[in-house]
Each structure stands twice: as structure tokens, then as C-alpha cells.
N, CA, C and O atoms as CSV, one atom per row, in Angstrom:
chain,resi,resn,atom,element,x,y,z
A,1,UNK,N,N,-17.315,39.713,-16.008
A,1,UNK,CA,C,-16.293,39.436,-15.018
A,1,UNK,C,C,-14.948,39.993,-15.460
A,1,UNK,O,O,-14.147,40.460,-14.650
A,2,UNK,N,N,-14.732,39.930,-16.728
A,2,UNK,CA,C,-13.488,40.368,-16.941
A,2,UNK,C,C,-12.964,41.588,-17.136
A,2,UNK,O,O,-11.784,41.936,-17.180
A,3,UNK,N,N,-14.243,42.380,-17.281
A,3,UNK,CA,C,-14.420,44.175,-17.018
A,3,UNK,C,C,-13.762,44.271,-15.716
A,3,UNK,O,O,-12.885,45.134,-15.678
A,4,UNK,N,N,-13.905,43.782,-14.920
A,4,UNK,CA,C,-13.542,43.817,-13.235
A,4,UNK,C,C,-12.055,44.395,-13.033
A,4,UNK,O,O,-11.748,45.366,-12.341
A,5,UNK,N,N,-11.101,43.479,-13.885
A,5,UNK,CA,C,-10.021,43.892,-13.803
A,5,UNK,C,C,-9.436,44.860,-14.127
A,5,UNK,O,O,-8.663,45.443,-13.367
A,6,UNK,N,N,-9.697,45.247,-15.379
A,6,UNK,CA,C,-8.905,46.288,-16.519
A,6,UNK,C,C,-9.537,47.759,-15.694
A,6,UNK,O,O,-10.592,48.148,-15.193
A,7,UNK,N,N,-8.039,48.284,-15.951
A,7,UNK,CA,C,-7.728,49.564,-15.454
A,7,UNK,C,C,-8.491,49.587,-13.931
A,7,UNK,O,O,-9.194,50.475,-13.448
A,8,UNK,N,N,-8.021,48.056,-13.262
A,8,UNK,CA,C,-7.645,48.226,-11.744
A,8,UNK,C,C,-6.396,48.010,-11.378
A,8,UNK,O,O,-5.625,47.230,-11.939
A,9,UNK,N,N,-6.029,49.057,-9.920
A,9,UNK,CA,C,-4.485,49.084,-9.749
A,9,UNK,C,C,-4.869,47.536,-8.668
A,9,UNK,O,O,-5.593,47.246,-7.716
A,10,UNK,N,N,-3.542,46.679,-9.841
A,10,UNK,CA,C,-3.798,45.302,-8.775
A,10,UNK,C,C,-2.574,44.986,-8.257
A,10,UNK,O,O,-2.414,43.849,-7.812
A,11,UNK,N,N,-1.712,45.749,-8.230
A,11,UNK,CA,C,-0.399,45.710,-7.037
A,11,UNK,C,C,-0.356,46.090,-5.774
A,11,UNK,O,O,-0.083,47.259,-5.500
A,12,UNK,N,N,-0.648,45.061,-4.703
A,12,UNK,CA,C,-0.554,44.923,-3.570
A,12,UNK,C,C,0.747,45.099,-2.687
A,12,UNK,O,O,1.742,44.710,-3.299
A,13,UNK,N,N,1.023,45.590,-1.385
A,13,UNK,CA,C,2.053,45.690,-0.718
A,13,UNK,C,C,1.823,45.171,0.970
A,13,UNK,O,O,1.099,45.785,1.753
A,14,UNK,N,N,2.440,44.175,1.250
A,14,UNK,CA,C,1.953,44.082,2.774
A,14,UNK,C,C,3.347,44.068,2.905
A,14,UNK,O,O,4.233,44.226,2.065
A,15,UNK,N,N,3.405,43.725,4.795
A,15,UNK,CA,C,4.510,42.991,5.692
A,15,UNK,C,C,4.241,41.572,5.955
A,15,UNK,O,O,3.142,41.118,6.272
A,16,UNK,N,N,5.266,40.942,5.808
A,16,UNK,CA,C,4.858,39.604,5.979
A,16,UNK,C,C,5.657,39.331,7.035
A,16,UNK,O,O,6.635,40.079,7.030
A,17,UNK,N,N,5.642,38.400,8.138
A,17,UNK,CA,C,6.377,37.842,9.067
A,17,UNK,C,C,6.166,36.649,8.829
A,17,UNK,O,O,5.137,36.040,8.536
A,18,UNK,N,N,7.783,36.173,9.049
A,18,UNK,CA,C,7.908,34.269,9.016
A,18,UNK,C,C,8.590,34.404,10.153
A,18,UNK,O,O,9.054,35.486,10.513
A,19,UNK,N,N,8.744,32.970,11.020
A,19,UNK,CA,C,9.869,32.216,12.020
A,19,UNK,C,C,9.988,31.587,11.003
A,19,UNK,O,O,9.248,31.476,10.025
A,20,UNK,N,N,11.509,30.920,11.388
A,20,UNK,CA,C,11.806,30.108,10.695
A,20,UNK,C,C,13.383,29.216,11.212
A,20,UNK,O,O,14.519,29.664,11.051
A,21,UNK,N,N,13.046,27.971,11.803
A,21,UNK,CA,C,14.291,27.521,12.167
A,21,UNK,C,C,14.861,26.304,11.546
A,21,UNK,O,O,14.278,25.249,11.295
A,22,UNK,N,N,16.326,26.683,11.303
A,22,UNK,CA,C,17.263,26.180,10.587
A,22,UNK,C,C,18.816,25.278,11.640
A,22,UNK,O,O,19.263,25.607,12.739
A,23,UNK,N,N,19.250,24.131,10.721
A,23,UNK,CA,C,20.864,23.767,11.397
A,23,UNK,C,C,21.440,24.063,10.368
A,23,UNK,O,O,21.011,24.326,9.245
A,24,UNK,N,N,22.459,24.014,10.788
A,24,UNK,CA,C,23.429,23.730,9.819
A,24,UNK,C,C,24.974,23.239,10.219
A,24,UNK,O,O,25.051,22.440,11.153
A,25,UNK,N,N,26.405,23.736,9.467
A,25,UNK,CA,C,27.450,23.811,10.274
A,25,UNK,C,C,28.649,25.027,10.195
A,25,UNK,O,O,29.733,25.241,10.738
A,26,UNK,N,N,27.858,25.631,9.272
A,26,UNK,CA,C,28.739,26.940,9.449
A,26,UNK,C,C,27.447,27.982,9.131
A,26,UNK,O,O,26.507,27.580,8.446
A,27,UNK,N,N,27.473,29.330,9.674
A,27,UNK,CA,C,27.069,30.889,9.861
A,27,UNK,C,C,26.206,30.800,8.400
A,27,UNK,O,O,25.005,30.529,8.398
A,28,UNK,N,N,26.917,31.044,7.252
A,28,UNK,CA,C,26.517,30.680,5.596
A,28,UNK,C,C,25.779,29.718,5.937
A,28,UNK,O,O,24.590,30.023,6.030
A,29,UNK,N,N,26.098,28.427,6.208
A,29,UNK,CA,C,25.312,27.656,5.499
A,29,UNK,C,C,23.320,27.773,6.094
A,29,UNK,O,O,22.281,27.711,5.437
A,30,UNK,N,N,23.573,27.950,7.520
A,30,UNK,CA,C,22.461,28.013,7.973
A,30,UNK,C,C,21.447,29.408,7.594
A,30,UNK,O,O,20.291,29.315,7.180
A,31,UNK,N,N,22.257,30.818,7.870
A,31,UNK,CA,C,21.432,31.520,6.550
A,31,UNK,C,C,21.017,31.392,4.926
A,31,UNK,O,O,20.211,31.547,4.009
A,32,UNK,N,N,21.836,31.124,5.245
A,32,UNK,CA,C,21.311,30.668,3.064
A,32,UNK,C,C,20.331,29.674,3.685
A,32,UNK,O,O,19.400,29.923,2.919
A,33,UNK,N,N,20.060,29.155,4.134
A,33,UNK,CA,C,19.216,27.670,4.769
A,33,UNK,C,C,17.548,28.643,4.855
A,33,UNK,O,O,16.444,28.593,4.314
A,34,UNK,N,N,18.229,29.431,5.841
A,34,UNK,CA,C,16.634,30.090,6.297
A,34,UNK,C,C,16.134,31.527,5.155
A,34,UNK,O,O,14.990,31.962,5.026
A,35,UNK,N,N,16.823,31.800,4.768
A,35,UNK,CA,C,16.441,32.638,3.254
A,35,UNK,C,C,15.758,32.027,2.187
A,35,UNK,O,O,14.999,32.563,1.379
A,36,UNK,N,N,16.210,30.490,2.289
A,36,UNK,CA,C,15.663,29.761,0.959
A,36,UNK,C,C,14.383,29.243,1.621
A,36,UNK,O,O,13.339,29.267,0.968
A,37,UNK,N,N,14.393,28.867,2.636
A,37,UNK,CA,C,13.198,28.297,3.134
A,37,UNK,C,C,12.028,29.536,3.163
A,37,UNK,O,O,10.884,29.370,2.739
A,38,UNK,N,N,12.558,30.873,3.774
A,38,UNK,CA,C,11.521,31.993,3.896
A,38,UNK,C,C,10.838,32.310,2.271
A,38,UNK,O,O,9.627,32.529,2.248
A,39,UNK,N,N,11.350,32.326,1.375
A,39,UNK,CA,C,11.158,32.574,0.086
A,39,UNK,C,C,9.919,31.053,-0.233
A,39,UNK,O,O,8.875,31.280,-0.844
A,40,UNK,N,N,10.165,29.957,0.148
A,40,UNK,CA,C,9.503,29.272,-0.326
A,40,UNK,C,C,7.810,29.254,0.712
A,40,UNK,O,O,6.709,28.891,0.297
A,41,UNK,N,N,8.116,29.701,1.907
A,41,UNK,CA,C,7.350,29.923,2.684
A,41,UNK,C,C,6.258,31.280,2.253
A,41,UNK,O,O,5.066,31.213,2.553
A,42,UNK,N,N,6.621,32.034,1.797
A,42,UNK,CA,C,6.132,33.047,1.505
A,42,UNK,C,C,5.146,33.035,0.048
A,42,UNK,O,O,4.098,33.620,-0.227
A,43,UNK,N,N,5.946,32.158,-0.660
A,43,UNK,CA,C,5.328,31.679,-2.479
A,43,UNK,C,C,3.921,30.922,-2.024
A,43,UNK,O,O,2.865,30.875,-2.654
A,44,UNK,N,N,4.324,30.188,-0.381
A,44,UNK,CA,C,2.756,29.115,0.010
A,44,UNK,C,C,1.741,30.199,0.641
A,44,UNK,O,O,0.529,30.163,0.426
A,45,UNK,N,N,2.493,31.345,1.594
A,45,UNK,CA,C,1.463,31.953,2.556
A,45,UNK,C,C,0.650,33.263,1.253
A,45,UNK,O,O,-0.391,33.825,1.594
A,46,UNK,N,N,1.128,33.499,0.207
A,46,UNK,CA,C,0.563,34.706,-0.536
A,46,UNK,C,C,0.313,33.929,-1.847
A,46,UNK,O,O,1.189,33.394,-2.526
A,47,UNK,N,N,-0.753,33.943,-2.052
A,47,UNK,CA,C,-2.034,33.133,-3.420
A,47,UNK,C,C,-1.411,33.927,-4.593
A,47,UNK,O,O,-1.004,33.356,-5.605
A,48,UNK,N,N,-1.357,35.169,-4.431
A,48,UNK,CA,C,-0.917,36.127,-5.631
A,48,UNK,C,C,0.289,35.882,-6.342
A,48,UNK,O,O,1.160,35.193,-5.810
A,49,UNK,N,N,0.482,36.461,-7.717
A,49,UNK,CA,C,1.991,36.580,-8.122
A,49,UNK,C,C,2.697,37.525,-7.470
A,49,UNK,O,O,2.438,38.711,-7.264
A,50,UNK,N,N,3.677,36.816,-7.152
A,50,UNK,CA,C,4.458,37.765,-6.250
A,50,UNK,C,C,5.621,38.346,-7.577
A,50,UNK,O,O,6.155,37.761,-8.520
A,51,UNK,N,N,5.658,39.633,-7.123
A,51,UNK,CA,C,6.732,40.495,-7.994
A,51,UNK,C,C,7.826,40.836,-7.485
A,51,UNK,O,O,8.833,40.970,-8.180
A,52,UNK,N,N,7.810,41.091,-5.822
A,52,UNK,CA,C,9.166,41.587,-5.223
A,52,UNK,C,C,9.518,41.446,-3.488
A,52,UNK,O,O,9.140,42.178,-2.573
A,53,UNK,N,N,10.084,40.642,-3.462
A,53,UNK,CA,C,10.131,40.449,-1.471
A,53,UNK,C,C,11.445,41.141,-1.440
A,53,UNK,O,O,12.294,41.250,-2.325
A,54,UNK,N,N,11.406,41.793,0.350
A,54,UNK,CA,C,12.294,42.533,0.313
A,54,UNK,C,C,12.736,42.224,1.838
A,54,UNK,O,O,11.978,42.635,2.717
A,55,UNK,N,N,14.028,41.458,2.255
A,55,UNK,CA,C,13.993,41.666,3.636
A,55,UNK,C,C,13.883,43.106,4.922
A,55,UNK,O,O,14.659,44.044,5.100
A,56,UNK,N,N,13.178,42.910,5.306
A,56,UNK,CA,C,12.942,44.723,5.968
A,56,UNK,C,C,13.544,44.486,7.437
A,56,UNK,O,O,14.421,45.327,7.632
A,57,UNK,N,N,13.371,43.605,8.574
A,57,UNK,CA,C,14.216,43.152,9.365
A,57,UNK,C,C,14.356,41.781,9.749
A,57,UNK,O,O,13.677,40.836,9.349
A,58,UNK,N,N,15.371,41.766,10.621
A,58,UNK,CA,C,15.742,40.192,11.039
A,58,UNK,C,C,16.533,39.773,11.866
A,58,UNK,O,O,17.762,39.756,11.930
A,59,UNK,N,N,15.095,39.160,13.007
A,59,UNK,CA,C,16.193,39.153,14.493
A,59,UNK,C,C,16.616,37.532,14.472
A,59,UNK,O,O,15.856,36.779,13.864
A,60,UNK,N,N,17.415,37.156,14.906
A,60,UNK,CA,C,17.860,35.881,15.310
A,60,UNK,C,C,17.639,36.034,17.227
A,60,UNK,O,O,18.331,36.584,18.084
A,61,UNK,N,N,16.195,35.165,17.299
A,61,UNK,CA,C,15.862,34.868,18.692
A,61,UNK,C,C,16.147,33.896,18.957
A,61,UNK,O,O,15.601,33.837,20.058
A,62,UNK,N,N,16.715,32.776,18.803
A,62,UNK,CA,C,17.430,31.940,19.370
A,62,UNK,C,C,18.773,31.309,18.919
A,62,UNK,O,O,18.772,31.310,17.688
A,63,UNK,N,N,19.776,30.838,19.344
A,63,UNK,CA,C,20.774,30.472,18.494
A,63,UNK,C,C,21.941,29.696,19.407
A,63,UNK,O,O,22.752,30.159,20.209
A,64,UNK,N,N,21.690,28.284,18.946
A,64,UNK,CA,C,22.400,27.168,19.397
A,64,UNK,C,C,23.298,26.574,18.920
A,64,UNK,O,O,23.309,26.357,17.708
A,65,UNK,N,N,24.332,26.135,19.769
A,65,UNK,CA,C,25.778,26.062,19.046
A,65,UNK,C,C,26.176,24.987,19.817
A,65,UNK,O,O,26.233,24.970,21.046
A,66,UNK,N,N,26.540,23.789,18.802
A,66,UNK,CA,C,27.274,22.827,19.520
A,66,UNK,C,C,28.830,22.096,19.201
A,66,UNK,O,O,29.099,21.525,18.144
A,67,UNK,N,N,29.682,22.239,20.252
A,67,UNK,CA,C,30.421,22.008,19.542
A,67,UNK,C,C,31.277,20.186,19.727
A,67,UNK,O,O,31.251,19.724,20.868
A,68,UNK,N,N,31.722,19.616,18.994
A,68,UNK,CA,C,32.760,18.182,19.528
A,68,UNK,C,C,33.898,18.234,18.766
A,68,UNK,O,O,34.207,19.040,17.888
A,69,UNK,N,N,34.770,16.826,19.405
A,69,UNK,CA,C,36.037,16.925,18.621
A,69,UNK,C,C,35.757,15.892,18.137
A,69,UNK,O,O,35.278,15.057,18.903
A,70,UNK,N,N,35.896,15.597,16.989
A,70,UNK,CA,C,36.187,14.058,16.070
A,70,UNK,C,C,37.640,13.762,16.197
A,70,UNK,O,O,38.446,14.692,16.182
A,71,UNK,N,N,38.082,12.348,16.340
A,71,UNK,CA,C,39.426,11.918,16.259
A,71,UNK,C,C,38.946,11.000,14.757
A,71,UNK,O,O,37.848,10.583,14.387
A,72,UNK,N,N,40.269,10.930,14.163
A,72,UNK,CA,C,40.319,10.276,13.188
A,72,UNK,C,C,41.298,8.929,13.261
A,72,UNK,O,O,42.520,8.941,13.108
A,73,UNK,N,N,40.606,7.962,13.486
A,73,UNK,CA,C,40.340,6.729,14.040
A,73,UNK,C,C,41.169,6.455,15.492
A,73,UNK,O,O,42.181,5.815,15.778
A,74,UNK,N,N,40.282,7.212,16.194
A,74,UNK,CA,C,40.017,7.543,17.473
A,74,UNK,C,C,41.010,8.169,18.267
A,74,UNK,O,O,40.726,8.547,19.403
A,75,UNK,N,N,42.140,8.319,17.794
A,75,UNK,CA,C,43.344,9.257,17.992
A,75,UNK,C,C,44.037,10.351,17.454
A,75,UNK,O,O,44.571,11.295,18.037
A,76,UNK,N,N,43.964,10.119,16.398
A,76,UNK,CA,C,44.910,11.296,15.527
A,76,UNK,C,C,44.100,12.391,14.768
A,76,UNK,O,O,42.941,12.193,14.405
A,77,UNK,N,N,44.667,13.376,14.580
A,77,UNK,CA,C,44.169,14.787,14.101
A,77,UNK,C,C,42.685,14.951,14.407
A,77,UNK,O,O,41.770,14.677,13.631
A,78,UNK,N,N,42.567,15.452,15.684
A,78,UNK,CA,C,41.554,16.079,16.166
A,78,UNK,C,C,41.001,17.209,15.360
A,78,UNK,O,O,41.636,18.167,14.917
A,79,UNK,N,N,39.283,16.872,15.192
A,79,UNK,CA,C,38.874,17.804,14.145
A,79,UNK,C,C,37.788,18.367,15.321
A,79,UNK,O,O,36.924,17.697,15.885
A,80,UNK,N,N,38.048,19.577,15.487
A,80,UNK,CA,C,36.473,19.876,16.260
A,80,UNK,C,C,35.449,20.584,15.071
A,80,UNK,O,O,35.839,21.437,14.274
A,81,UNK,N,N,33.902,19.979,15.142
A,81,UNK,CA,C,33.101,20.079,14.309
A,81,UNK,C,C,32.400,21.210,15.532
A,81,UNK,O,O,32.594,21.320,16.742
A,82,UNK,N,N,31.311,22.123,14.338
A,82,UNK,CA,C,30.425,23.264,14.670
A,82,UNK,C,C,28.892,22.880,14.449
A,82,UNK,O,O,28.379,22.984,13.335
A,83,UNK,N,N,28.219,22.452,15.510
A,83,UNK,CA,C,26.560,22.619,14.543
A,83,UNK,C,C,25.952,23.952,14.988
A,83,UNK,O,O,26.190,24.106,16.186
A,84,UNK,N,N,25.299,24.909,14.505
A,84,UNK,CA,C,24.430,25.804,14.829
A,84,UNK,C,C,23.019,25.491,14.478
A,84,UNK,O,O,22.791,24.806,13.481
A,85,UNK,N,N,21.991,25.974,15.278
A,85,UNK,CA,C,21.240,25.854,15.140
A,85,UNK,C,C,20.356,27.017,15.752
A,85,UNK,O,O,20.402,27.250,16.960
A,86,UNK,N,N,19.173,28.080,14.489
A,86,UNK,CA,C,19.143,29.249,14.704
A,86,UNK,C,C,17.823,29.428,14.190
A,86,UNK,O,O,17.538,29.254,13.005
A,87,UNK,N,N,16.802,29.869,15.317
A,87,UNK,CA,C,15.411,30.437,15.097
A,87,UNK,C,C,15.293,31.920,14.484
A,87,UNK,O,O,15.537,32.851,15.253
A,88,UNK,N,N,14.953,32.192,13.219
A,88,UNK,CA,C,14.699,33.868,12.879
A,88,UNK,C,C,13.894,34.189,12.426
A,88,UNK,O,O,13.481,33.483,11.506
A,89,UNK,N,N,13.141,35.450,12.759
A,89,UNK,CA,C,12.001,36.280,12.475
A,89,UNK,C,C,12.245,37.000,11.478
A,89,UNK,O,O,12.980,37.982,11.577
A,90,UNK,N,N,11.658,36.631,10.313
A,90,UNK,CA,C,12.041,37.987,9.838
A,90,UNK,C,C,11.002,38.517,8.715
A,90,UNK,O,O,10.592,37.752,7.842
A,91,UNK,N,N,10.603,39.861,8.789
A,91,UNK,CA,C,9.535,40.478,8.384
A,91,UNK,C,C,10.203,41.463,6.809
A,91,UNK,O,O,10.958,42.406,6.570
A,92,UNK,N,N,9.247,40.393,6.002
A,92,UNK,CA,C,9.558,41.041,4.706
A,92,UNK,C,C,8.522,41.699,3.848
A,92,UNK,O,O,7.353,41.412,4.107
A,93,UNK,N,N,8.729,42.436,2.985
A,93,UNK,CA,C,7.984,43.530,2.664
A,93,UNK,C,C,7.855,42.713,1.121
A,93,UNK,O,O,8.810,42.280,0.477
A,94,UNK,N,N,6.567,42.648,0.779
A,94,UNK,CA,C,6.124,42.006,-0.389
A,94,UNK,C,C,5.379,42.159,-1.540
A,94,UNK,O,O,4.233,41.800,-1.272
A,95,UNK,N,N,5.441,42.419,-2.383
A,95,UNK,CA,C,4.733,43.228,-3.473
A,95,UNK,C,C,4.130,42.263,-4.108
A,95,UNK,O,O,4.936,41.334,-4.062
A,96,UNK,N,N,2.979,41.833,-4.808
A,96,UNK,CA,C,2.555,41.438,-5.049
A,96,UNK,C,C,1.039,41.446,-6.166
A,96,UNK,O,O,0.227,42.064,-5.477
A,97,UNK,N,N,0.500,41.160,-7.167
A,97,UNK,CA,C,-0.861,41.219,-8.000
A,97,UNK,C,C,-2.202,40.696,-7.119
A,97,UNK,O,O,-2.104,39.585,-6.600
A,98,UNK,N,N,-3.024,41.196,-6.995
A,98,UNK,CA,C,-4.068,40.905,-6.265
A,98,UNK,C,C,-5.025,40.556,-7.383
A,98,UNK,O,O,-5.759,41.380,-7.929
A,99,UNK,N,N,-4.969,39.415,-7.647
A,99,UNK,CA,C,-5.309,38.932,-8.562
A,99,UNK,C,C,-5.905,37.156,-8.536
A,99,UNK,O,O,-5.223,36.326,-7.936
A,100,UNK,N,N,-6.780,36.875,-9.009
A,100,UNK,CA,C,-6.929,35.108,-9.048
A,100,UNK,C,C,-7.609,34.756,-10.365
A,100,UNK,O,O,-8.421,35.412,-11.019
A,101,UNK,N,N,-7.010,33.410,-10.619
A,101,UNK,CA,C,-8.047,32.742,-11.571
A,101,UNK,C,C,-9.389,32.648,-12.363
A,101,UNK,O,O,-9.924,32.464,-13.456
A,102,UNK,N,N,-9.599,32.976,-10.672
A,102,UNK,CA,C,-11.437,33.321,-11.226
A,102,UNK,C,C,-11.589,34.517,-11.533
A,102,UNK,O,O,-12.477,34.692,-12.367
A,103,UNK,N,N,-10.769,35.934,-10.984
A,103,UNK,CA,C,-11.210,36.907,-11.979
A,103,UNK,C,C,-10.594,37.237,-13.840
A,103,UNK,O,O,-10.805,38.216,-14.555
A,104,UNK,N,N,-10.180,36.567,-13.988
A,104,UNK,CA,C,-9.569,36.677,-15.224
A,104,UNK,C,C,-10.624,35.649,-16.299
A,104,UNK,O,O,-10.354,35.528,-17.494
């Protein structure tokens, strides 16, 4: 079994596509939101060691925005708050060992 491996090329390359929807309350916070989540999404959908993800594109298909004013105790200095909230596709390019447990 362990002949199997040696001097095979075991670096793999696909496209991967995730959705992935995120809130937050500012632009930053909700990307960094859906970057960290896609990365962890990707470590579950590919068995292999992964060596290199690469974002290749990324649409934002939906994107919701709400906005209010807060008073601070119920009159004074009006704060208007931002929530966004943003569905994105995005197809990353992934390098990876094609490799498992059992062949080693």
C-alpha cells in the first residue's frame, strides 16, 4: 500500500464554490465575517491537506441594509446605527494533496 504513493504527483487543483451569508455593522466587518467563514467552510468541504486557496471571484447577490436612530435616553444625541446583511458567492481556486490516511 505504501508503494502507491511515492513518486505520485498528489497535488490537486479544483474550483470550489461557497454561498455564504453574513451580518454585521460595518462593510469590514461583514467581509472579514464571510472570508473567515469561507476558509472554514472549505477546510470541512475538501478531506485533503489543503496548501493554497485563492479567491478567483466574488459576487455579492444579495445585500441588505438597515438602518435606525438610537436616542440616548430617548432624546439626546441621536446615533443612527447600520446593519448589513450580505449573501456571497464566491469561487475559489484550491490546491490541495490528494491524499488520505489509509493510503499512507
Amino acid at each position: 500500500m505504501q508503494g502507491d504513493i511515492w513518486e505520485k504527483q498528489l497535488l490537486e487543483e479544483i474550483r470550489h464554490e461557497v454561498v455564504i451569508t453574513m451580518s454585521g455593522d460595518s462593510l469590514e466587518e461583514v467581509t472579514g465575517k464571510i472570508f473567515q467563514t469561507m476558509r472554514k467552510q472549505i477546510f470541512l468541504d475538501i478531506k485533503g491537506p489543503i496548501i493554497q486557496m485563492e479567491a478567483e471571484e466574488v459576487y455579492f447577490q444579495q445585500v441588505d441594509t438597515k438602518r435606525r436612530t438610537e436616542h440616548f435616553m430617548f432624546f439626546f444625541w441621536p446615533l443612527e446605527k447600520l446593519t448589513l446583511t450580505i449573501t456571497a458567492k464566491i469561487v475559489v481556486k484550491v490546491k490541495y494533496l490528494n491524499i488520505t490516511k489509509e493510503d499512507l
